[in-house]
Every structure is written in C-alpha cells, then in structure tokens.
VEXMIKE-649624 format. One record per atom (N, C-alpha, C, O): residue in one letter; x, y, z. Coordinates in steps of 0.02 Angstrom, whole numbers, padded with zeros to 5 digits, always signed. Layout:
BEGIN
aXYZ
...
***
This chain:
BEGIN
x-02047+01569-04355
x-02033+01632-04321
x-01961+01651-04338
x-01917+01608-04344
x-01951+01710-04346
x-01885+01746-04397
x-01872+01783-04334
x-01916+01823-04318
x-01800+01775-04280
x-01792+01801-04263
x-01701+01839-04252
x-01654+01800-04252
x-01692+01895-04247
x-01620+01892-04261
x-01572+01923-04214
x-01599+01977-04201
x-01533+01920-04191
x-01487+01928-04145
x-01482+01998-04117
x-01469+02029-04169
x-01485+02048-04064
x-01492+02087-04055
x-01423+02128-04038
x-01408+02131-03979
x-01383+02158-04083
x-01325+02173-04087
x-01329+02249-04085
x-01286+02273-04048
x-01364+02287-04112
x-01339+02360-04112
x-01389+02399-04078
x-01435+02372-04047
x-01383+02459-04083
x-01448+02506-04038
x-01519+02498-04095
x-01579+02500-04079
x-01502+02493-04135
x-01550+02494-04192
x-01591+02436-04185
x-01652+02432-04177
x-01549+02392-04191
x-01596+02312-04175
x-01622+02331-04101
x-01680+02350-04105
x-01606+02331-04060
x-01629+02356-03999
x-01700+02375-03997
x-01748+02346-03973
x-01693+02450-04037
x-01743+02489-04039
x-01799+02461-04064
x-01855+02472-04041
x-01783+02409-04129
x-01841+02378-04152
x-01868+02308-04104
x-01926+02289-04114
x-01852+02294-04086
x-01847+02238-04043
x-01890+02262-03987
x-01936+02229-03963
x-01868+02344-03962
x-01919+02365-03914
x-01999+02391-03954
x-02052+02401-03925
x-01991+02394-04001
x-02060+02419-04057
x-02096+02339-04057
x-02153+02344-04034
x-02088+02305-04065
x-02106+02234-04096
x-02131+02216-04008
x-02184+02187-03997
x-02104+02229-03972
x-02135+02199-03918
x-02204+02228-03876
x-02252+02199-03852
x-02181+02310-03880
x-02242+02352-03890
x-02293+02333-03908
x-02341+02329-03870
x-02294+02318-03965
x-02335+02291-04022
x-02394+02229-03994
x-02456+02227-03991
x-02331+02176-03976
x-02353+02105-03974
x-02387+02119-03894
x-02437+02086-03879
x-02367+02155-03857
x-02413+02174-03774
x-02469+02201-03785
x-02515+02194-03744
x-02479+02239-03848
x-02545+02260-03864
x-02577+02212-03883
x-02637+02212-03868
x-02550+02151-03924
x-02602+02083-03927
x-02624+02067-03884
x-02684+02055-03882
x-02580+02058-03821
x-02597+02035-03744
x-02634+01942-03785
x-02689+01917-03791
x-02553+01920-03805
x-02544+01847-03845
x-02544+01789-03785
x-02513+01798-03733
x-02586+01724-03802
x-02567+01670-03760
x-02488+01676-03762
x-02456+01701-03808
x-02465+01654-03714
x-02395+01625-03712
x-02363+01567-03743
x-02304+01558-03758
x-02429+01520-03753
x-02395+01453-03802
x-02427+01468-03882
x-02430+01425-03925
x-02447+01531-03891
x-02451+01542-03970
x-02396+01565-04000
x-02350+01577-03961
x-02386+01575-04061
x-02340+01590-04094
x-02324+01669-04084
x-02266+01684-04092
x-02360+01709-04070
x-02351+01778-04047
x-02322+01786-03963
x-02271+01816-03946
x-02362+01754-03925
x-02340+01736-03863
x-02266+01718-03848
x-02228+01747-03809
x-02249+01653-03894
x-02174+01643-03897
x-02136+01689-03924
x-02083+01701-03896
x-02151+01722-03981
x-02103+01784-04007
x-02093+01830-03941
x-02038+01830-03912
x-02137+01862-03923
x-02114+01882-03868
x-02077+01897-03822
x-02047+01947-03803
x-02087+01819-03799
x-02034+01778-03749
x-01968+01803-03776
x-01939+01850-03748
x-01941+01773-03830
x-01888+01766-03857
x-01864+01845-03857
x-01813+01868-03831
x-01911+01878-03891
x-01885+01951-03898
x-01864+01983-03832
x-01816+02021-03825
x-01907+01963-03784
x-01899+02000-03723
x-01819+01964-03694
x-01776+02007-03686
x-01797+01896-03679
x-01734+01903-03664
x-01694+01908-03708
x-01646+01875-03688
x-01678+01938-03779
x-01641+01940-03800
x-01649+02041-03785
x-01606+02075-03811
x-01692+02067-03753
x-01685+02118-03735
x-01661+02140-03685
x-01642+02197-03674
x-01660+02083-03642
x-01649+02063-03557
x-01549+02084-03587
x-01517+02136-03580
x-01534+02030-03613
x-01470+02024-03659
x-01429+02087-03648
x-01387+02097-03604
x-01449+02128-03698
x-01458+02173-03739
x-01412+02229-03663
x-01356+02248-03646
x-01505+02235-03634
x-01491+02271-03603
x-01416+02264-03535
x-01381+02313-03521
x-01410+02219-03515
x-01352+02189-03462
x-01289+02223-03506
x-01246+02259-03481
x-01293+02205-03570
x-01216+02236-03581
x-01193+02294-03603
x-01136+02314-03610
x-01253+02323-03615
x-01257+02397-03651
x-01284+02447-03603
x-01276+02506-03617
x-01325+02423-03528
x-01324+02461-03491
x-01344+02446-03434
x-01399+02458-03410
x-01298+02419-03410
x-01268+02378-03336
x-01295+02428-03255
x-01278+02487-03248
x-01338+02393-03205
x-01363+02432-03169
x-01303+02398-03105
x-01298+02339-03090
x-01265+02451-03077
x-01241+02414-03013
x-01299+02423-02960
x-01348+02460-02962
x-01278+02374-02910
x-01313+02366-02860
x-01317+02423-02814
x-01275+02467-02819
x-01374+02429-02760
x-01379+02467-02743
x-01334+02467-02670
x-01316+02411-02650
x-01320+02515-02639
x-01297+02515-02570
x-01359+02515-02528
x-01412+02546-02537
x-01338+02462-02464
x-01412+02460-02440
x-01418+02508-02405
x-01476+02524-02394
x-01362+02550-02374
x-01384+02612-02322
x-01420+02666-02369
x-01472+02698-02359
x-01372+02667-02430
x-01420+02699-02464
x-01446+02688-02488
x-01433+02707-02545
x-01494+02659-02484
x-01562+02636-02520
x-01587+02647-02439
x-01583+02708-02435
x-01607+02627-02385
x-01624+02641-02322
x-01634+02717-02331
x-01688+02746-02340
x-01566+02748-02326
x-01574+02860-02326
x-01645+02860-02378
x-01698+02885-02360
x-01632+02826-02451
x-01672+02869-02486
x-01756+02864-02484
x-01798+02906-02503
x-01768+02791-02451
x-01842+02771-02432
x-01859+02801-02375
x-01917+02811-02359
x-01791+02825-02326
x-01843+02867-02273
x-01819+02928-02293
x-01804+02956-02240
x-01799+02982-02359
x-01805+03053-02378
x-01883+03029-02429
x-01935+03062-02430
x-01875+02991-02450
x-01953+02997-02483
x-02030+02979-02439
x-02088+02992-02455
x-02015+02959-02406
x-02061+02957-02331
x-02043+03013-02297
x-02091+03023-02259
x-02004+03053-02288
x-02010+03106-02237
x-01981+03086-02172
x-01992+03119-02121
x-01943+03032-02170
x-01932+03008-02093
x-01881+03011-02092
x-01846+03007-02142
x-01848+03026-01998
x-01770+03053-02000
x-01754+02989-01975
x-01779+02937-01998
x-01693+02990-01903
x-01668+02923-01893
x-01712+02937-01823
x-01725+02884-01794
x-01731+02982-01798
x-01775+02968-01738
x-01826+02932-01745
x-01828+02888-01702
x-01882+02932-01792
x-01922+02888-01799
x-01910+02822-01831
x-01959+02793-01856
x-01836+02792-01834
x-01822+02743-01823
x-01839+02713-01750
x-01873+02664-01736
x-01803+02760-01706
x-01817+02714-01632
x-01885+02704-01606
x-01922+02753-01601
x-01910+02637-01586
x-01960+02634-01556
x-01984+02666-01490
x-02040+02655-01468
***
C-alpha cells in the first residue's frame, strides 16, 4: 500500500476522492482496501485539525440555538 503524506490542499482533495471511492467498496476493514482507508481517513482527520480548526462550542450557545431550532423560549424551560 503506497501511501503519502498529506501536505497540501491538493493532496487533500485527492485523499478525499480515494476515500469516496474506497466507501463505495464498502471494504472489510482487515483487507487491504479496508486498511487504506483507515490510514487515509486519519491522515485526513490530520489534515483537517490544522488547516481547519473547529473551536468549541459555547454551551449557552449551543442551548439558545437548540431551543431557536425547536421553537422554544426560556418559559418552556420551567416546569
């Protein structure tokens, strides 16, 4: 298995094509396609952390925005 370091947007991009690909096999995990995979996917995991970093969320807001997408104010908080 030929696999190579995932350094630019380009490798990236192919890296996300190739995995595409290998999910459409829908591969054992201990085959040789299965393990490519693997490998490809955290070196995408990688990839992605330093090239596009998610901060965490605030929990109040994350709270506001699950009850604006439910429709619920802070009254139907109280029991």
């Amino acid at each position: 298995m030929e696999v190579r370091a995932t350094r630019t947007e380009a490798d990236y991009l192919a890296a996300l094509q190739e995995v595409s690909r290998l999910i459409d096999l829908d591969p054992l995990m201990d085959s040789p396609p299965g393990e490519r995979l693997e490998v490809l996917g955290t070196l995408i995991q990688a990839y992605e952390a330093r090239h596009y970093p998610i901060d965490p969320t605030d929990p109040i807001d994350a709270i506001k925005f699950r009850m604006d997408q439910s429709g619920l104010t802070v009254k139907d908080l109280v029991p």
